[in-house]
C-alpha positions in Angstrom: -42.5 81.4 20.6 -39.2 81.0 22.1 -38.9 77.3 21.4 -40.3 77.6 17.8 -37.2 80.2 17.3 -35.0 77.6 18.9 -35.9 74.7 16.7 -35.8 77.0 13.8 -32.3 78.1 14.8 -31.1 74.2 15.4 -32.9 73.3 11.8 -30.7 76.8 10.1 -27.4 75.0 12.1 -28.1 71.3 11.0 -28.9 72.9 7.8 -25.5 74.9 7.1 -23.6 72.5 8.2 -24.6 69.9 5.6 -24.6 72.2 3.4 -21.1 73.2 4.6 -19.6 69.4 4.7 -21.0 69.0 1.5 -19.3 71.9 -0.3 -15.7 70.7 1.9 -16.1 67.7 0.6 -16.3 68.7 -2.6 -13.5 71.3 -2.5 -11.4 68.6 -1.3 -12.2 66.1 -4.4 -11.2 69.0 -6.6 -7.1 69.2 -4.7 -4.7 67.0 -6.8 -3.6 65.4 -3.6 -6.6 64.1 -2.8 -7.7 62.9 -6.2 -4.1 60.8 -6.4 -5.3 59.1 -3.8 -8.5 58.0 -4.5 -6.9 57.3 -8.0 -4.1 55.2 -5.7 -7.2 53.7 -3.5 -9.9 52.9 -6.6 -6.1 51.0 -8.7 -5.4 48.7 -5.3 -9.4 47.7 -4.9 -9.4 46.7 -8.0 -6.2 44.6 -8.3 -7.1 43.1 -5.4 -10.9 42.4 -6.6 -9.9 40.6 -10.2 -6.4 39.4 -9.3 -5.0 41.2 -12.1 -2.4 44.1 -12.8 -4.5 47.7 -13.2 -2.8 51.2 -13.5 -4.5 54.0 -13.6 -2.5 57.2 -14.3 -5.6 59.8 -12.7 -9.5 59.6 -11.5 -11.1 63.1 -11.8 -14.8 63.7 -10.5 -16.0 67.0 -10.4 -20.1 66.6 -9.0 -22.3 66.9 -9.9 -21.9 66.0 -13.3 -18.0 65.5 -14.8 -15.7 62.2 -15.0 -12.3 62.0 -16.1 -10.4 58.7 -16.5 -7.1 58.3 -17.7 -3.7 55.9 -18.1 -6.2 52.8 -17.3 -4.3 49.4 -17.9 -6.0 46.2 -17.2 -4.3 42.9 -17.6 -5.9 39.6 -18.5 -5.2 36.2 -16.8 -2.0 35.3 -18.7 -0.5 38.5 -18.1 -1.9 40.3 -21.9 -3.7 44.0 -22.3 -7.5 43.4 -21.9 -7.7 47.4 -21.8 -6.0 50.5 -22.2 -7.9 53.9 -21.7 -6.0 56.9 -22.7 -8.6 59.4 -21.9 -12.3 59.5 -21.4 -14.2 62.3 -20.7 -18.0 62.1 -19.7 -20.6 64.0 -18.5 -22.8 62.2 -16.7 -25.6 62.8 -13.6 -24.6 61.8 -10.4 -27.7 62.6 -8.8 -29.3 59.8 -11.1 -27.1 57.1 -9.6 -29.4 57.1 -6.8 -32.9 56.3 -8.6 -31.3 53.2 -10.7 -30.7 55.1 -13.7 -27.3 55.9 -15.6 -27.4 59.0 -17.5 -25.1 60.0 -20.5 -25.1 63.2 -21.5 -21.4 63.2 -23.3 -18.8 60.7 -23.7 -15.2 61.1 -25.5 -13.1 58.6 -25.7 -9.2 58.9 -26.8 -5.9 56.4 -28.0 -7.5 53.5 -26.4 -7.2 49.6 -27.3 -9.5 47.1 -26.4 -9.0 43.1 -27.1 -11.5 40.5 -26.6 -10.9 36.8 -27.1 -13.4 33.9 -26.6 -12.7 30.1 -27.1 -14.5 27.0 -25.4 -17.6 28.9 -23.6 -14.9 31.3 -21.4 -13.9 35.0 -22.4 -10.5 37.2 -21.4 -12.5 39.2 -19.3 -15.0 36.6 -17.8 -12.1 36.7 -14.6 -13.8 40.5 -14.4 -17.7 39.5 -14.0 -17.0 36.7 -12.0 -15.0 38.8 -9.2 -17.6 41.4 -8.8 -20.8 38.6 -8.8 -19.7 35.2 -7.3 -20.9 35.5 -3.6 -17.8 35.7 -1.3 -18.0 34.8 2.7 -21.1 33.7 4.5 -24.1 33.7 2.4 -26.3 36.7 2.9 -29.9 36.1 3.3 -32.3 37.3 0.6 -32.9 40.6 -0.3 -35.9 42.3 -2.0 -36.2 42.3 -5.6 -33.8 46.2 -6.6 -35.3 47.8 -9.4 -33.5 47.3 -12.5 -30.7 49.7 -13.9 -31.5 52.2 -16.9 -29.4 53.6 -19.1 -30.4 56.7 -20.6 -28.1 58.0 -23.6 -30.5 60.0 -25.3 -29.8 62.9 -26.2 -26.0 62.6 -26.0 -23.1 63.0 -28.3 -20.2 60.2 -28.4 -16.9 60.9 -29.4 -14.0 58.4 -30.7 -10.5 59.3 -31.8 -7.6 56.4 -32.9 -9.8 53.7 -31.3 -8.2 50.2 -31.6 -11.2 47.5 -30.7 -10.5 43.7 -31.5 -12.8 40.9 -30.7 -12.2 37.2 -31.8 -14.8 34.7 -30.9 -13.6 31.5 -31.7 -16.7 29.1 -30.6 -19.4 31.5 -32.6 -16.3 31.8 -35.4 -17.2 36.1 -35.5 -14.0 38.7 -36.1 -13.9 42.2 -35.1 -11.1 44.1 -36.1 -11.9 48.1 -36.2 -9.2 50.7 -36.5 -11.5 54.4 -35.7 -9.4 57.7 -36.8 -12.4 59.6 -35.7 -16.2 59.0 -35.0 -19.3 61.1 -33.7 -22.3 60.8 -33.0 -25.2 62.8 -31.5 -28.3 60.7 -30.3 -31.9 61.5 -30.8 -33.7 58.4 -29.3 -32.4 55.4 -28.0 -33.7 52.2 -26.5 -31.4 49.4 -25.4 -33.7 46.6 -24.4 -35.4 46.7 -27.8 -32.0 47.8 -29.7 -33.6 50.5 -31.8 -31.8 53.6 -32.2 -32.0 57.1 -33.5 -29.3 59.2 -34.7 -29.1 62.7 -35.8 -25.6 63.3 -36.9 -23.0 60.8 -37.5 -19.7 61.3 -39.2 -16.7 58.6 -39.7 -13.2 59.2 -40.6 -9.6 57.3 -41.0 -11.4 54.2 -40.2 -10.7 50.2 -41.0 -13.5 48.3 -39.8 -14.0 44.9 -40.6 -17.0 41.9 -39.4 -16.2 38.4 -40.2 -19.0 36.1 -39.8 -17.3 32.6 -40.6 -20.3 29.9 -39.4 -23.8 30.2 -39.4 -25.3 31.6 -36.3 -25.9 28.6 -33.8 -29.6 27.8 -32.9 -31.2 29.6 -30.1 -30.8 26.8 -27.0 -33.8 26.2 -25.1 -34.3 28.6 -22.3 -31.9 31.0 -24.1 -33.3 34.4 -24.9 -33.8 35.5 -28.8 -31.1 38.1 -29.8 -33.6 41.1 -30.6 -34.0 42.4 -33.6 -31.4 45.6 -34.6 -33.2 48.8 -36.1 -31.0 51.7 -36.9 -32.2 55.7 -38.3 -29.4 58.2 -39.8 -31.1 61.4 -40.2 -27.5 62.8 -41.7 -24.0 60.4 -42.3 -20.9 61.1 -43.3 -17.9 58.7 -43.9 -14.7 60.0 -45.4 -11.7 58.4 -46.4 -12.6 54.6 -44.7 -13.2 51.1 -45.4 -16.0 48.9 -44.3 -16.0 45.3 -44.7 -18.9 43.0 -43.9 -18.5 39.0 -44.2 -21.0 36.2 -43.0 -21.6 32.7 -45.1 -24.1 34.2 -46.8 -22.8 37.6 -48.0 -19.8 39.7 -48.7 -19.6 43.6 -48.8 -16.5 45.7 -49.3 -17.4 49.6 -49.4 -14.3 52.1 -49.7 -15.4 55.4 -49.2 -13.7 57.6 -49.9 -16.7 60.7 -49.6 -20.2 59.8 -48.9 -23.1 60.9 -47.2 -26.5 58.7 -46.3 -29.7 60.9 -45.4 -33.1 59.5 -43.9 -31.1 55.8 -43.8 -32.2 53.2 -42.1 -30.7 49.8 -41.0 -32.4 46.7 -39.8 -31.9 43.1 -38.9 -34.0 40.6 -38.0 -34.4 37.6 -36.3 -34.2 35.2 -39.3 -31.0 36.6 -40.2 -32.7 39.0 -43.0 -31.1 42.3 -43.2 -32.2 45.6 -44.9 -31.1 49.1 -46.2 -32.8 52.0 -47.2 -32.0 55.8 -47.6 -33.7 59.0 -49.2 -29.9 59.7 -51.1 -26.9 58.3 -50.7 -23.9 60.4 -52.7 -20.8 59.2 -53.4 -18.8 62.6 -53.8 -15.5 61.6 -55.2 -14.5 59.2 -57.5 -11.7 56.9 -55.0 -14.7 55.0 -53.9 -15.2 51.5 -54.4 -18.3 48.9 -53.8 -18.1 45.2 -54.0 -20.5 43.0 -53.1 -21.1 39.0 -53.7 -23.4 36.3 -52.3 -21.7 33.4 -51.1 -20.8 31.0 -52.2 -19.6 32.8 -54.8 -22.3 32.7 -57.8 -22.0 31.7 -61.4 -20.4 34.3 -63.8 -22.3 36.1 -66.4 -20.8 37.2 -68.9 -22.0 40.7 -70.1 -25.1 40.4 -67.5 -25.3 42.2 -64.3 -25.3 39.5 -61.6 -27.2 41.4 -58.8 -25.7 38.6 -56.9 -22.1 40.0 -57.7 -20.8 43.5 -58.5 -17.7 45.6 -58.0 -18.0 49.0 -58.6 -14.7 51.1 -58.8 -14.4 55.2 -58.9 -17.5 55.8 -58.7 -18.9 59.2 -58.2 -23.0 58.7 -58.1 -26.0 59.7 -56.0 -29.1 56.8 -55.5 -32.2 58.6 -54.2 -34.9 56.1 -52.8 -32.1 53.6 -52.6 -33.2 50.1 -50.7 -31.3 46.7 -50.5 -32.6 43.6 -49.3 -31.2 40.6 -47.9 -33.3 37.8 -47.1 -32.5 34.2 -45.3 -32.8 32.5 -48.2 -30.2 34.4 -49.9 -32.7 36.6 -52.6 -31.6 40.2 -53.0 -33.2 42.8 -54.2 -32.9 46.8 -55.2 
C-alpha cells in the first residue's frame, strides 16, 4: 500500500511539474522581452538561411491558438522588396502541427505588398525554396516516407485590407496586378488538392484587379502533372466600387462595379481551357457600372446587331436571374 501511495505521489510531482513548466513557459512567451528576442532570433535564422536582408518589427504567439506577425521585410537577390507584411493576425491550432495538418481558423492580413517576377525557368523567390530544401552537409541516410501535410481552411474567414500583389511571368507571358481596398471571405468547404471551393459570404471593395493572359497556355510536358480543373460556389457576393479585368488570347472582360451582388454563383474552369459562369441573380444596384466584353481577335462589327461576341454595356442598373455564360476552347459563347 505504501509503495502504490509513493508511485502515486511521484506520478502527482512529475505531473505538476510539467504542467508547471508548461504554464512558465508560456507566461514567459507572453513578456515583451522575451518575444523581442525570439522576434531578434527567428530575423537572424532567417537572413542567414536565404542570404538575404529580413526585418521583422515583432513575432507574437500566444498557444494554443494565436499568431501575430508584423514589420516583415524580405529582400530578393538584387537587393528589391520580395515582401512586406504590415500585419497579419491568425488563429490557428498549434496542437495540429503535430499530426501533419495546418489548421486555419482566421486569417487578417493588413498594408502588405507582395512582387513576384519570373523570366527564363527561375523566380525572385526560388533563392527562398532552394535554401530550406537543397541538402546541406553530409548526406543523411533515408528516412521513412512522413505523411503528407494538410491544410485545413474550412470553416475560416480571411481578411484583406490595402493589399498590393504583383506577379509578372515573363516565360508563360501572365500579369497580375491587384490593388485590394478590402476583401472577406468566410469559407464553407474547401479542398486544395482538387481546387474546389465553397464560399459563404464574400464581399470586395476599393479594388483594381487585373489578369493578363498574353500567349496561349504551353502544352502539358511529359511527366508534368495536369493543372486541375478550378470550381468555385458563392452562396452570397458583394463587390462595391471595383474593377475587374480579365484578358487571355481568347477573350477580354472589363466589369466596373460599381454595386453588385451574385447569389448561388458558380465559377469553373477546365482543363481544355473552357470556362463557365452561372448564378440564380446577379443585380447590378447602381447605374456607374459598366460591362465590356470581346472575343479576340476582335470580331467583325455589326452594325445594328448584337454581336454576342462583343458588347459594352455602360450605366447599367439590371438584375439577370438564371444568368449562365459559357466559354468554350473553340471560342463559341453562349447565354
Amino acid at each position: 500500500m505504501k509503495t502504490r501511495k509513493r508511485i502515486l505521489k511521484i506520478i502527482g510531482y512529475c505531473l505538476f511539474s510539467l504542467v508547471l513548466l508548461v504554464g512558465l513557459g508560456l507566461f514567459l512567451l507572453s513578456r515583451p522581452a522575451v518575444q523581442q528576442r525570439l522576434t531578434s532570433s527567428i530575423e537572424k535564422f532567417l537572413e542567414k538561411k536565404i542570404g538575404s536582408e529580413v526585418a521583422i518589427e515583432r513575432v507574437f504567439v500566444q498557444f494554443p491558438k494565436s499568431l501575430l506577425l508584423e514589420g516583415v521585410y524580405v529582400e530578393d537577390e538584387q537587393g528589391d522588396t520580395l515582401v512586406f507584411l504590415g500585419k497579419l493576425t491568425a488563429n490557428v491550432g498549434f496542437w495540429d502541427l503535430l499530426k501533419n495538418k495546418i489548421t486555419v481558423k482566421s486569417l487578417a492580413i493588413e498594408n502588405t505588398s507582395i512582387r513576384v517576377l519570373r523570366r527564363g525557368g527561375r523566380s525572385n523567390f526560388d533563392f527562398i525554396l532552394e535554401a530550406f530544401t537543397q541538402p546541406t552537409g553530409a548526406p543523411k541516410p533515408p528516412a521513412a516516407t512522413a505523411a503528407a501535410w494538410m491544410i485545413d481552411i474550412a470553416p475560416a474567414v480571411f481578411r484583406l485590407e490595402n493589399i498590393a500583389i504583383t506577379l509578372n511571368d515573363n516565360d508563360l507571358r501572365q500579369f497580375i496586378a491587384a490593388r485590394i481596398g478590402n476583401f472577406e471571405v468566410k469559407t464553407d468547404s474547401a479542398d486544395l488538392p482538387a481546387n474546389r471551393f465553397v464560399f459563404k459570404n464574400v464581399a470586395l471593395g476599393d479594388s483594381r484587379i487585373s489578369f493578363r493572359q498574353l500567349a496561349p497556355p504551353k502544352d502539358t510536358a511529359a511527366g508534368d502533372a495536369a493543372v486541375a480543373a478550378f470550381f468555385l460556389a458563392l452562396r452570397n457576393a458583394e463587390i462595391s466600387n471595383s474593377t475587374i479585368f480579365y484578358e487571355t488570347t481568347a477573350l477580354q472582360l472589363d466589369a466596373q462595379l460599381a454595386d453588385a451582388t451574385l447569389e448561388n454563383a458558380t465559377f469553373s474552369t477546365a482543363t481544355d481551357g473552357a470556362l463557365a459562369l452561372t448564378a440564380e441573380a446577379f443585380q447590378l444596384e447602381k447605374t456607374g457600372n459598366r460591362l465590356a466584353y470581346k472575343t479576340l481577335p476582335a470580331p467583325p462589327p455589326t452594325p445594328r446587331n448584337f454581336n454576342p461576341g462583343d458588347f459594352d454595356l455602360t450605366n447599367v442598373a439590371a438584375e439577370f436571374r438564371n444568368f449562365s455564360f459559357f466559354q468554350a476552347s473553340d471560342l463559341s459563347e453562349s447565354f
